[in-house]
N, C-alpha and C positions, 0 to 999 in steps of 0.2 A: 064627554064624560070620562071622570078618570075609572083605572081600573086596575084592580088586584093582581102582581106581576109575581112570580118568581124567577129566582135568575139563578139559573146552573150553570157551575164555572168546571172547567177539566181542566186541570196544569199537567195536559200528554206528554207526551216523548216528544213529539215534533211539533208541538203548538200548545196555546191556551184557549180552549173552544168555551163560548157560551150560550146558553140557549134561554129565551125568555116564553116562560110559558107560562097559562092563566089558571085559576083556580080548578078548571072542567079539564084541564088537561090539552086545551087549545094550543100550538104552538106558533107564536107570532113571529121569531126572528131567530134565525141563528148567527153566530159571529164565530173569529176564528182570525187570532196573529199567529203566525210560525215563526218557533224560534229556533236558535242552531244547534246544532248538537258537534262538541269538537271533540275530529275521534283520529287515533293513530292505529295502524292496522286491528288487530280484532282484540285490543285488550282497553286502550281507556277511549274513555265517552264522560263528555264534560261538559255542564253547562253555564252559563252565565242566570244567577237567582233574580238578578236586574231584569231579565227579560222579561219572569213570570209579572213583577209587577207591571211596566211597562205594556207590556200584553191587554192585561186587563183593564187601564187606564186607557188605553186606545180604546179596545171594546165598550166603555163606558161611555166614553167622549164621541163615539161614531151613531150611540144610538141613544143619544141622550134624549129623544120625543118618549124612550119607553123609561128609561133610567127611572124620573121621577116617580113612576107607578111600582117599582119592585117595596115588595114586604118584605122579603127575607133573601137569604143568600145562602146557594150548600155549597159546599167544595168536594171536590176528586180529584184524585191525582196519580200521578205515575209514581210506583212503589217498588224495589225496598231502594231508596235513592239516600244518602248524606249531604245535607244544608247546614254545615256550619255555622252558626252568627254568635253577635256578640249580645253583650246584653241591651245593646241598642236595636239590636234587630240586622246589623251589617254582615252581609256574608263575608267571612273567613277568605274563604279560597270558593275555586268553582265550583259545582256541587257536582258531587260521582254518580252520576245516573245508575241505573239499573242494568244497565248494559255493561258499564265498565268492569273487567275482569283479571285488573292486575293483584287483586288479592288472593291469586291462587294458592301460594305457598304458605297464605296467614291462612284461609281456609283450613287446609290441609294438616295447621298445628292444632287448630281450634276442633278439629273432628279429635285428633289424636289424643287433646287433652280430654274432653269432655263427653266424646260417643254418642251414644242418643241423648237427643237433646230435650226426650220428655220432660225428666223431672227436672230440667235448668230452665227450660223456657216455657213450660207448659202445655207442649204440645211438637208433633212432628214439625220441624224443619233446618234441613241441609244445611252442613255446615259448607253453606256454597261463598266463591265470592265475588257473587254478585248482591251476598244480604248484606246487613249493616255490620254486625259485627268484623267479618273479614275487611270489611272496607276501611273500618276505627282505627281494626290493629295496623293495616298497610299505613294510615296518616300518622300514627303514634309511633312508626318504624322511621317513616323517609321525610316525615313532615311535624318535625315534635312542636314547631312554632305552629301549628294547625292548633292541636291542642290547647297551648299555652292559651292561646287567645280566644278559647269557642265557650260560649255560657252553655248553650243550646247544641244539640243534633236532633233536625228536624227532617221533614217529608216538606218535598213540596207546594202540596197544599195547604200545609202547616204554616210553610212559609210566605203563603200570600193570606194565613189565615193571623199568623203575628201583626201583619203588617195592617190587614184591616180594624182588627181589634184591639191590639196591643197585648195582648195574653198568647205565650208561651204554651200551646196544647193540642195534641194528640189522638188519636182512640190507638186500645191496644194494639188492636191487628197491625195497623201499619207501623205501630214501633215493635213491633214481634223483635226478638235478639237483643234487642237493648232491655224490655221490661219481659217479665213473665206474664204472659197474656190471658195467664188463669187469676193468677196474683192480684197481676195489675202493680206492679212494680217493677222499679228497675232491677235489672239482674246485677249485684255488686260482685259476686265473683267473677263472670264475663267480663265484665266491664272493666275490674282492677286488670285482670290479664292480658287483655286488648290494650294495655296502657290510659285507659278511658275511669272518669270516675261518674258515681251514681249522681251526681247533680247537674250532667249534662241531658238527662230525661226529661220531659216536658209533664207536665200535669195530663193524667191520661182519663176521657169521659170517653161515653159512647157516641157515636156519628151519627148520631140524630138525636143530640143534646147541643145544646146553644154554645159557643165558645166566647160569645159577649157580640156587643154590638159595633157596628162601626161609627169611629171615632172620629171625635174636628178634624183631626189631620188626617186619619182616613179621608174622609169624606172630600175636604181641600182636593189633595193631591189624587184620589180615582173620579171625584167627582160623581159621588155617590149621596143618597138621601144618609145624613144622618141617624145613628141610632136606631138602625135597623138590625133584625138577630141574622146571626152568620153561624153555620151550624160546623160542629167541627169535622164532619165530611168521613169518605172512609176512601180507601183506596179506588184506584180506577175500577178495579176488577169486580170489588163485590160492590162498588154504584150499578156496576153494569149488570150484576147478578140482582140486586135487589130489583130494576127495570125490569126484568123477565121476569119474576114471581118468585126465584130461585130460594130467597129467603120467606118467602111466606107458604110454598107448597114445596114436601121433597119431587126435586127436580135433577135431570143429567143435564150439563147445556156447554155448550160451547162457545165464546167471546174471540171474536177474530180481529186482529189489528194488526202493527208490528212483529208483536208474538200475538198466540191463542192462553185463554186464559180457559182450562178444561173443565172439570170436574162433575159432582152429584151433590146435591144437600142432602141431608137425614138429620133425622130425631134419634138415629141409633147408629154414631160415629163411630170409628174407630179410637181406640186412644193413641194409636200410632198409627201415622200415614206411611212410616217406610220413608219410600221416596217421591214422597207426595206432603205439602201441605196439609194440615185442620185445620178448618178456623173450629174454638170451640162453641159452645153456645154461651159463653160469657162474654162474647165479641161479636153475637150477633144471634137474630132471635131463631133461628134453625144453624144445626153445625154444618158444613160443607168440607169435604175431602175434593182436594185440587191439586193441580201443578200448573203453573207456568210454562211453554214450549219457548223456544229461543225462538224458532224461524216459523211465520207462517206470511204474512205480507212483506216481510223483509225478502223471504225466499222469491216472493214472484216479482220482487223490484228487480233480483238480481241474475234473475233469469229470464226478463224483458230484456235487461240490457244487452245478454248474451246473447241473443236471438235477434239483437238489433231494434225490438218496440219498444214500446211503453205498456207500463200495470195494464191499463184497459184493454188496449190493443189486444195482450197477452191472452186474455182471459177467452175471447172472441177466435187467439188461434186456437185455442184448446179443443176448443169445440170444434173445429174441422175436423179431427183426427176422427179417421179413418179405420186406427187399429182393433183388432179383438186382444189384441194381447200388444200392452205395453209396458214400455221399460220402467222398474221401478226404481225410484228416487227417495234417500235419502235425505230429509231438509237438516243434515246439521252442514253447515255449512260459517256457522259461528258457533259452533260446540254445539249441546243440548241443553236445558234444563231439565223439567219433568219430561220421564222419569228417570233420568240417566244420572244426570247432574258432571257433566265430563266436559268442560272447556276445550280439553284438546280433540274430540272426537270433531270428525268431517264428513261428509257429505257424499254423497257420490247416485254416480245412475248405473244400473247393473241389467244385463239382458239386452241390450241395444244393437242392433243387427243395421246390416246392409239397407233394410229396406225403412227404419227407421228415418222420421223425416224431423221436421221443425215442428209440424203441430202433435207428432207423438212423444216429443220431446216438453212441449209443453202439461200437455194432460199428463205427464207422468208426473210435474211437476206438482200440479192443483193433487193428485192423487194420494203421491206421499205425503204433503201438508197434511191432509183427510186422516193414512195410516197411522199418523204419527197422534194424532187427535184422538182417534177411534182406540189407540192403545191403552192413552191418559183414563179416556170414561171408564174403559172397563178395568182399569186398576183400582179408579177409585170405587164405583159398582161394589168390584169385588170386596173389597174394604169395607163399605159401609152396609153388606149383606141382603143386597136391594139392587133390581135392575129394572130400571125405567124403559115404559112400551116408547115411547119416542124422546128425541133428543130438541132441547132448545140450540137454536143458531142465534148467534146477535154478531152485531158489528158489521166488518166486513160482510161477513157468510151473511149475516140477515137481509143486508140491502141490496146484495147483487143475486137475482134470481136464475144468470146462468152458472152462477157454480151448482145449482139445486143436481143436477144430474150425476154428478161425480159424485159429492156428498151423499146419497144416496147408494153407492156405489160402495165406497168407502166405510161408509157406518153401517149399510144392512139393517137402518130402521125408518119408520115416519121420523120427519123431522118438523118443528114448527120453525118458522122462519118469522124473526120479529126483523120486522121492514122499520126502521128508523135507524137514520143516520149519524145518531148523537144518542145511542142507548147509554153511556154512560153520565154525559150531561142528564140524560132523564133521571137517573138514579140520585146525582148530587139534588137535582132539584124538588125530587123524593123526601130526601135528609131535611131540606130547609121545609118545605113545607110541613113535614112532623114535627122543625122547633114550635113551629104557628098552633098547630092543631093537637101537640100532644101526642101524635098515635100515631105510629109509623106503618100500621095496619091502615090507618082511614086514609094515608097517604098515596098507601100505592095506591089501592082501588082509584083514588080521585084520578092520580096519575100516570096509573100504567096502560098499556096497549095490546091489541091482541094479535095472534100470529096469524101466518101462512103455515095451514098445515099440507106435506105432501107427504104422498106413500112410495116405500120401491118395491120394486114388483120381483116375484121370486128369483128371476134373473141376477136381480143385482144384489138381493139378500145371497147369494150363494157365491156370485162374485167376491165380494166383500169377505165371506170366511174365508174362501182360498187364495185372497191375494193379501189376505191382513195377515198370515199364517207362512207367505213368502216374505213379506215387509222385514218380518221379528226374526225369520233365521239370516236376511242381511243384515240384520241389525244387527248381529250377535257378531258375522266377520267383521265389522266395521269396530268392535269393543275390542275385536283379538287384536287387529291393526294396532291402533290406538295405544292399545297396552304395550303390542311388540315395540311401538316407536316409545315411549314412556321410556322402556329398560333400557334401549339405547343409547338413552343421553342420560341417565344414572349410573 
């Protein structure tokens, strides 16, 4: 008997995952190609746009007994990134991921011209540059043939969403800097300034609206059912946010991966995040106050290696430590994002004594990731004038049940822990299902899951105020550094 599939795609940081799941929310298969990411010490990160297709034509072709049965298709993707192409759909140059950071000094002019960036883009966000605009001005500086030749600046998902449909399209969130995401159009003065003009935009709907169907050549080359809908998807972060409830009850929650993706939804946002993201509620059906962190699964790659394990290993010494008092750890170790927004800032571990071993070195690790989390929620909290009795985990933090103890530790509250290992494919496969059914309300319910709730016990709620309250006055020497080293090479 055949049967009713959907199929959620993620174009990550380090892969293209897919997940096939059935109408009831049954999950049949997960898939998953990694791609490369080509980086030169901590400023570019570049990828090849060839692989996302390639990726997904694998994943097609490996599980073609399901292929036949999918209805629909959502897409997610790694965000705020630049895809170049032409109007055939050919990538330009490599695409600048989200990591890449040599746009500092464009950053830096783009604050200077424009300031808050409310009333130009409709809403809080950093003139950081790791977003798109810094990234346009850097290719319009060092790369004017990038330009000459680009129809399109796209998102990832965008870009394996051209290729299956043949439509050129977007949702605002994920082209935030390029259009005004209240507007919903491109922002022409940004964009004359960046060197960029307004017909590089793509057609911008919402991510649980249909972006067309896939097409003969589609279908030919991933080897895909024909003319089926493909939804035009939202970023990684709020796929993963709509899987937890995030946008259908106000919620605090936390997305762990690479980086952590922080925040709170409300019905009663701020109009300015500061130094935090809004999405507003014209980009999605509750508004959410966020940030982005640089380091949270990066930090424990790179302090496995130190220690001589691997990620998992890592996690496993943690838990031996012994200490009642351990050293704290700063995770910028490739700058910050939220809520710093400082490239040059670095990382460091402070308090570390003689008696100091490896595994108090690691949990100080897992801890400041936690600190640095626990700071984001309650900026946005304070922001959105609402503090949530427990916090959502997803990602990372949801699937692995021994960080639960730290975490607790760290945040001072119940946490629910969504155990799935593809919360963000669940959320794209969210999106496609609402093109099918219309209702991106009847979607979750079909397709969402329900947590692990844990409690911490006054111990660690008191922990957590006195050692999140040491974290923030390191954090304040590490801005003075920072700054002192800034003046010296100016």
């Amino acid at each position: 008997m055949t049967k009713e599939l959907i199929l959620g795609v993620d174009v990550g940081t380090s892969s293209v995952k897919a997940l096939f799941i059935d109408l009831t929310g049954k999950i049949l298969r997960r898939a998953e190609v990694k791609h490369v990411t080509t980086s030169a010490g901590v400023t570019l990160a570049e990828q090849d746009a060839h692989d996302y297709l390639t990726g997904l034509q694998k994943i097609s072709i490996d599980n073609e007994d399901l292929i036949r049965d999918v209805v629909a298709i959502g897409l997610s993707g790694h965000t705020p990134s630049v895809v170049c192409i032409d109007g055939a759909g050919n990538p330009i140059r490599p695409v600048l991921t989200w990591q890449d950071n040599r746009a500092t000094e464009e950053a830096e002019a783009l604050a200077k011209r424009f300031a808050n960036p409310l009333s130009t883009v409709g809403t809080s966000l950093p003139w950081s540059a790791s977003a798109c605009p810094a990234k346009l001005f850097w290719l319009a500086t060092h790369e004017p043939e990038t330009r000459k030749k680009s129809r399109w600046v796209l998102q990832p998902k965008d870009f394996v969403g051209f290729h299956l449909t043949g439509n050129a399209i977007s949702d605002p969130w994920s082209t935030k800097g390029i259009c005004n995401v209240v507007a919903r159009a491109p922002i022409a003065e940004v964009l004359d300034f960046v060197g960029w003009g307004s017909e590089i935009c793509p057609e911008l709907l919402d991510g649980y609206q249909s972006r067309g169907t896939v097409s003969i050549e589609a279908a030919r080359y991933f080897k895909l059912p024909i003319g089926i809908p493909v939804s035009v998807g939202w970023s990684d972060a709020m796929c993963g946010m709509v899987a937890m409830g995030v946008m259908t009850e106000p919620s605090s929650f936390i997305i762990t991966g690479t980086s952590a993706i922080v925040g709170a939804s409300s019905s009663t946002p701020p109009k300015d995040g500061g130094g935090l993201y809004v999405i507003p509620n014209t980009c999605a059906p509750l508004a959410v106050t966020y940030g982005p962190t640089q380091s949270s699964g990066s930090s424990v790659e790179w302090a496995a290696k130190l220690l001589g394990t691997d990620s998992n290993e890592f996690i496993d010494l943690a838990l031996e430590s012994q200490a009642s008092e351990l050293p704290i750890y700063l995770p910028y170790i490739d700058g910050e994002r939220a809520p710093l927004w400082r490239t040059d800032l670095r990382g460091g571990f402070y308090s570390i004594s003689v008696f100091s071993n490896r595994e108090d070195l690691a949990a100080s690790v897992l801890e400041g990731i936690g600190f640095a989390e626990s700071q984001v929620v309650n900026i946005a909290e304070s922001l959105n004038g609402s503090k949530a009795e427990v916090i959502k985990l997803g990602g990372h933090a949801g699937n692995d049940e021994r960080g639960e103890k730290i975490r607790l530790k760290t945040l001072g509250r119940p946490v629910e822990r969504f155990v799935d290992t593809d919360t963000t494919n669940r959320g794209s496969a969210i999106l496609a299902l609402a093109v099918v059914t219309g209702s991106l309300q009847e979607s979750v319910a079909a397709l969402s899951f329900k947590p692990n709730r844990v409690e911490p016990s006054q111990a660690d709620r008191l922990y957590a105020e006195r050692k999140s309250r040491e974290f923030l006055l390191l954090q304040e020497q590490a801005l003075t550094l920072a700054d002192f080293r800034r003046a010296k090479t100016t």
